[in-house]
N, C-alpha and C positions, 0 to 999 in steps of 0.2 A: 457524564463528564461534561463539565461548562465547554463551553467552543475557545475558551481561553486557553484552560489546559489544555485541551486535546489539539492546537494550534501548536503550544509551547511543546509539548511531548513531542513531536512530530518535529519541529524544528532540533530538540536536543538530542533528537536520535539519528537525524541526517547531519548532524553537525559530528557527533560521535561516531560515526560512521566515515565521515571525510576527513576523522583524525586531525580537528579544528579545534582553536580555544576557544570560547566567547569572543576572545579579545580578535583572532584572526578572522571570526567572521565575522563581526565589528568591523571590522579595516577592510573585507570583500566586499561587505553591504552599503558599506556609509553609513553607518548606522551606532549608534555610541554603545559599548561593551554594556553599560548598566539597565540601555533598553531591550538588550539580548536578553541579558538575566533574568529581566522583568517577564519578557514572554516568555522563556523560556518554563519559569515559575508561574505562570500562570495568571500572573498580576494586570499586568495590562495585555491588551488584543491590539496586535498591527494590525494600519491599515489597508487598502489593499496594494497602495504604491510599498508599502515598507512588505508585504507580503513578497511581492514579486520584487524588489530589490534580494530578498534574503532566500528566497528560490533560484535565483542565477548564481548568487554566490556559491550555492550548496547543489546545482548544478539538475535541481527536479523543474518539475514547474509546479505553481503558485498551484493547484490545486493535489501534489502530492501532500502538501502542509496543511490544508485548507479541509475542515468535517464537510462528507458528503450528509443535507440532510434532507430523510425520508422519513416522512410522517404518515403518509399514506397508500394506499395502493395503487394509486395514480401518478406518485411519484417514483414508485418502482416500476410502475408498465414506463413512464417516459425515459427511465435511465437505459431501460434494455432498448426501447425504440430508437433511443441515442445510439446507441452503440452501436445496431443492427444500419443504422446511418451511415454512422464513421467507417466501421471494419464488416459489418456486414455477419449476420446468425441465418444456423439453417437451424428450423424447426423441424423437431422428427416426431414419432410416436408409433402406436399401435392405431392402425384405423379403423374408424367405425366400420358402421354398413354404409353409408355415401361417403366413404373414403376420406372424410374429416377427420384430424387427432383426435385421439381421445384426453380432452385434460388430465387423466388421473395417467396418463402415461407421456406427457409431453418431456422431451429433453431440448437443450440448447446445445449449439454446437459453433462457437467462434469460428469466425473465417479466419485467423492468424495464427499459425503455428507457437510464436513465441507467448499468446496470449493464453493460448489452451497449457503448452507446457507450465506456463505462471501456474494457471487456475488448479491441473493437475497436482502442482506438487501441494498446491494448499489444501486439496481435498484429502488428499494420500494422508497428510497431519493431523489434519480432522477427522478423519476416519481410523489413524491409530489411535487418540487421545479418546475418544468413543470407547474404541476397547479395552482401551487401559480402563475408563473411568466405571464400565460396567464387567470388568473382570470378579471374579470371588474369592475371597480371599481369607484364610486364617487369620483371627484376631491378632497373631505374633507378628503379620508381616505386613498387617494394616496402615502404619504408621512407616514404615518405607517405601509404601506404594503409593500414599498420599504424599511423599516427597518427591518421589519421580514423575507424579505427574503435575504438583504443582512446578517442576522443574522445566518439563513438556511444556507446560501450559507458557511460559516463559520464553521457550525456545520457538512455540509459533508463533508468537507476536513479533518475535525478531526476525520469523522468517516473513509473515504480512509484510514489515515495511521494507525489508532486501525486494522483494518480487514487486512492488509500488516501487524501489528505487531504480529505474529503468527511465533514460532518456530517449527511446525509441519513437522512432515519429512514425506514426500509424495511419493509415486510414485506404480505401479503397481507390483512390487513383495514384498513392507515391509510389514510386519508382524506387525502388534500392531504399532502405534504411539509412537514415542521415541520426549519426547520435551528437550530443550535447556534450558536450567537455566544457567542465572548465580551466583554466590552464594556469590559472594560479591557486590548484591546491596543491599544496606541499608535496604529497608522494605522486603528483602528476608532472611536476615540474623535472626538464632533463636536468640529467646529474651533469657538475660539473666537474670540467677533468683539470 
């Protein structure tokens, strides 16, 4: 997927999500309805000021809309060393004979409760869709099994961007959880009497 679409995706699903027009996040972002569209479709790529203008309005930040990209295995040791930064991994495993992990047995264990719950439930998803996808099945019932899971397949992508849609502020010295609101979006706004 170009970084276009998978920008625009990602914007029309946090917008669909905040129960927003084009036109109303246009009017949050400063940003004109047709260049919504555009990104949204994949046509053009904000830049990074219009990125983080249309992340405050949709109330994530600029890198829940933004492809993380890993091309190499260097860039996957630096993202875990990042995080092991921020919020801080314990490393576990089975150990050798001089009490070193064993790679072939290594796990990762988040220091943040609400982070492990995220990761959790996305595992639990991918490990039923696993089952479903390697279950056996009778020729008759093949063809409703392959709709329930392309339906699965469906439903954890919309769980991915729910568990990314979190404005919890993280890291190993904050104090108390400080969350991000925005306060002009429609079903956030008080009712008037």
């Amino acid at each position: 997927m170009s970084e276009n679409k998978h920008i625009g995706k990602r914007i029309r699903l946090f917008r669909e999500r905040r129960g927003l027009t084009q036109k109303q996040l246009g009017e949050l972002s400063c940003i004109i309805e047709a260049t919504i569209r555009k990104y949204e479709l994949g046509q053009r790529n904000p830049k990074p000021d219009q990125t983080a203008k249309i992340a405050e309005a949709l109330g994530v930040t600029p890198y829940a809309l933004s492809p993380i990209e890993i091309e190499t295995d260097a860039d996957v040791i630096s993202l875990i060393l990042a995080i092991d930064e921020l919020v801080g991994i314990t490393f576990d495993g089975k150990k050798e004979d001089k009490g070193k992990i064993d790679p072939k047995t290594l796990t990762l264990h988040i220091e943040n409760g609400f982070v492990n719950d995220s990761l959790a439930k996305w595992g639990n998803a991918k490990n039923h869709l696993e089952k479903m996808k390697s279950s056996d099945l009778h020729k008759t019932q093949k063809k409703e099994h392959d709709i329930l899971i392309a339906e699965f397949e469906s439903e954890i992508e919309t769980t991915k961007i729910s568990l990314m849609d979190s404005s919890k502020i993280i890291g190993k010295d904050v104090k108390g959880v400080s969350v991000k609101i925005n306060p002009d979006y429609p079903a956030l706004k008080p009712k008037q009497k």
